[in-house]
N, C-alpha and C positions, 0 to 999 in steps of 0.2 A: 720176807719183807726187807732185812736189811743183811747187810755182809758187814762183816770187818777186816782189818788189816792192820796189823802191827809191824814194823820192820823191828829187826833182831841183831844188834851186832856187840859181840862176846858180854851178852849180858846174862844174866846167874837163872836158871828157871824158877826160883823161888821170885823173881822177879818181876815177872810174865805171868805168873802162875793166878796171882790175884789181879790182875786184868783182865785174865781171860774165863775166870770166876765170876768176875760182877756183870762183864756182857754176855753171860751164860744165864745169866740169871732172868734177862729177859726174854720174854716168847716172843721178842720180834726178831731174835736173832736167825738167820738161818746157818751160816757160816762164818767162822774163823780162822783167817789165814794167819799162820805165824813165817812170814818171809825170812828166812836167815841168811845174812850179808858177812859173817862169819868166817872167818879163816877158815875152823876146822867144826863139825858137827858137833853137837852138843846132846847128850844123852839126855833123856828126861825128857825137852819138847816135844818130842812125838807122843807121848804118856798124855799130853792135854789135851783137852775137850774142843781141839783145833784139827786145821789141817795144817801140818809142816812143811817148809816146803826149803829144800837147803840149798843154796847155790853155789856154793865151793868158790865164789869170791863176791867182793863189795861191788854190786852192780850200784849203788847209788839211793839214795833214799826214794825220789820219783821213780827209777826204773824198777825198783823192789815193786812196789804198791800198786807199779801198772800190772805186774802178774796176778796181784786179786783183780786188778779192777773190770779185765779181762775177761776171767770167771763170771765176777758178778753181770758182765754186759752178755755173755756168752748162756748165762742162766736167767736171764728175763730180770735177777731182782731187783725190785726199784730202788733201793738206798746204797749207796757205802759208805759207812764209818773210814776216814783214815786216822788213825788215834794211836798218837806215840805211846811208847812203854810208862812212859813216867805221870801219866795221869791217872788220877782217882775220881772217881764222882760215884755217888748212887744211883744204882743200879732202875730207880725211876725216872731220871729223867729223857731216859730212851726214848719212851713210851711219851712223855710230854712235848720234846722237838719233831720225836714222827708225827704225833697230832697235828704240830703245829706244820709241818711240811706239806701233812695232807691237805692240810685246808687252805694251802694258801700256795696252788702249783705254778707260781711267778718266780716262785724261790728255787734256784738251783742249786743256793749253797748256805749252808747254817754253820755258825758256830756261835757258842753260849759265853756268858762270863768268865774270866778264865780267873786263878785268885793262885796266888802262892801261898806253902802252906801257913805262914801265918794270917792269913786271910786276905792282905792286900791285893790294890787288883792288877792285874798286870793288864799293859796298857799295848793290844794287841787290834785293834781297831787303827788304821793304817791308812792314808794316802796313798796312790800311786808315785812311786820312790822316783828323785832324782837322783845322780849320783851322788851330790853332796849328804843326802839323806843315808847314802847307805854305806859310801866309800870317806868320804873324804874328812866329815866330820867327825871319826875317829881316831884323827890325831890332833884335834882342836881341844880346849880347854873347854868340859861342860858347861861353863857360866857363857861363851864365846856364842852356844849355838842352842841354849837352853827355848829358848822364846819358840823358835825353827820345830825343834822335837817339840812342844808343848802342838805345835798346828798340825807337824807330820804324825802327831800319835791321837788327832781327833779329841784333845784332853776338854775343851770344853763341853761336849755332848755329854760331860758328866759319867756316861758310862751306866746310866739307868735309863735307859728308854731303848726298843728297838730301831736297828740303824740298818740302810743300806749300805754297806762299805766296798771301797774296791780293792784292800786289799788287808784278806783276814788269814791268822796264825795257823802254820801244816801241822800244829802240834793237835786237833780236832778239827776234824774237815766231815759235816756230814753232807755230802752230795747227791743230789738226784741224777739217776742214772742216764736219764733223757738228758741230761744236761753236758755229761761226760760223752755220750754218745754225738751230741752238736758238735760242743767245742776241741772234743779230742782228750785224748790223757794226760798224763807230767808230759812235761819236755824235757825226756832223757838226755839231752846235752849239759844240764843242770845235774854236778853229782851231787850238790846241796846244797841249800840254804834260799836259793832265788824262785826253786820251784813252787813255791805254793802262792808268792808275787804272780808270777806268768800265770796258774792258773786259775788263780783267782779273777786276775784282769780280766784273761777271756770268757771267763763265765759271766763275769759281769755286765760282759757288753750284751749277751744275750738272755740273762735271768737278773733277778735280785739276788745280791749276797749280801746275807745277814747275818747281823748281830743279837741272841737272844738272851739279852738277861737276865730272864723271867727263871733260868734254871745259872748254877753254877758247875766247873769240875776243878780239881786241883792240879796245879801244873811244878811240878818238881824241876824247875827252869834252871839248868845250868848253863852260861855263857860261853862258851868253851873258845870262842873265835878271842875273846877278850883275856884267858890265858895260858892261850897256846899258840904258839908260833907254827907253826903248823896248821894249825885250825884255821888262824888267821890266812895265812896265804889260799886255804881250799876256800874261804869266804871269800877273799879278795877276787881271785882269777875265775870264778862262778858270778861274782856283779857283773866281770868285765864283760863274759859273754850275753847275760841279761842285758846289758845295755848295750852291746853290739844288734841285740836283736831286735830291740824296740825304740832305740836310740838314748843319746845320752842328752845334747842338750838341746834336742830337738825331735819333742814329742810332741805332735799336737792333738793327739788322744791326749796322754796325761795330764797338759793344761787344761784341758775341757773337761773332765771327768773330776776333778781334784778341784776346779773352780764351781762346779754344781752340787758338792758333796753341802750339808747344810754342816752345822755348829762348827765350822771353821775357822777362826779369825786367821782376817786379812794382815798380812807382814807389810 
């Protein structure tokens, strides 16, 4: 009933090892990819209750997870988990979003509360980005653009009720497969960070993408673009192509999508 996928790059198997224990735990699972984007193979992966799959370089975090998704469309199964390494949840609420997927086939796309580990919630519930939302306001003074992110990050919907959003966090992506199968896979031009913007959008235009607070998982959120120069520039030159693609200050999808979105406040 469902697949998973994890992308892998030089991370320790003890690391891996209990993610792919607790979605082991469930009988909706049927498969487990572990994609490694790895320099050099790593013993022990293959030892897990996965399927390994090593590709002797960094294809990219979307082009990794299009190789399960592949699978999973190639093998009829209705769901894929995309679920980064650094998440934790209990092993029941599998069993409670597929419920909830089942019974409600308008939904292409789920993700649940996300919480850092001291419990806060992170505030992953999103507008469709302009650039100043994703480029440009990072070199502005937080007080300067505080109000902006307070609308772009949906903060008044409180974060306790179910939402349609147009655009929700690749760190838990549970999709329907009929869904992937419309609107297509990542957009491998994206080696990271924009991909789950684009397809989110696109699902959006053709299902509901939702918000489910009714469960939580824990998200081990490092920022990495914010301290590494390096990181920064693959974030930077990854917007630039997301908004080559969709436009930068001439979208009129994203005005219209983003102006219908409810608990909004108007700037």
């Amino acid at each position: 009933m469902l697949n998973a996928s994890i992308v892998v790059y030089n991370h320790k198997v003890t690391e891996i090892a209990a993610l792919v224990k607790i979605l082991r735990k469930s009988t909706a699972i049927s498969d487990i990819f572990l994609i490694d984007n790895s320099p050099k193979s790593q013993s022990g992966f293959d030892r897990l209750e996965a399927t390994y799959i090593f590709n002797d370089k960094n294809l990219g975090y979307g082009a990794a997870h299009n190789i399960a998704l592949r699978k999973t469309i190639e093998n009829g199964i209705p769901y894929h988990l995309v679920v980064n390494p650094d998440i934790e949840f209990e092993d029941d609420i599998l069993y409670k979003i597929l419920n909830y997927m089942n019974n409600n086939t308008e939904i292409g796309q789920l993700m649940p509360k996300i919480l850092y580990p001291n419990g806060e919630i992170q505030n992953l519930c999103k507008l469709i980005p302009t650039p100043f939302d994703l480029i440009f306001r990072r070199f502005l003074p937080q007080n300067w653009t505080k109000k902006r992110m307070e609308r772009f990050e949906m903060r008044a919907s409180g974060y306790n009720q179910i939402l349609n959003v147009p655009y929700l966090s690749g760190c838990f992506m549970l999709l329907r497969t009929e869904a992937i199968k419309k609107v297509g896979l990542f957009d491998e031009r994206f080696f990271m960070y924009p991909e789950d913007i684009d397809l989110t959008r696109r699902i959006h235009k053709e299902f509901k993408t939702v918000f489910f607070p009714e469960v939580h998982v824990i998200h081990n959120h490092a920022q990495e673009s914010y301290t590494s120069f390096r990181m920064l520039f693959i974030h930077i030159s990854n917007m630039i192509k997301y908004f080559n693609k969709w436009g930068w200050f001439f979208d009129k999808e994203r005005r219209m999508v983003n102006n219908e979105i409810k608990y909004v406040k108007k700037l």
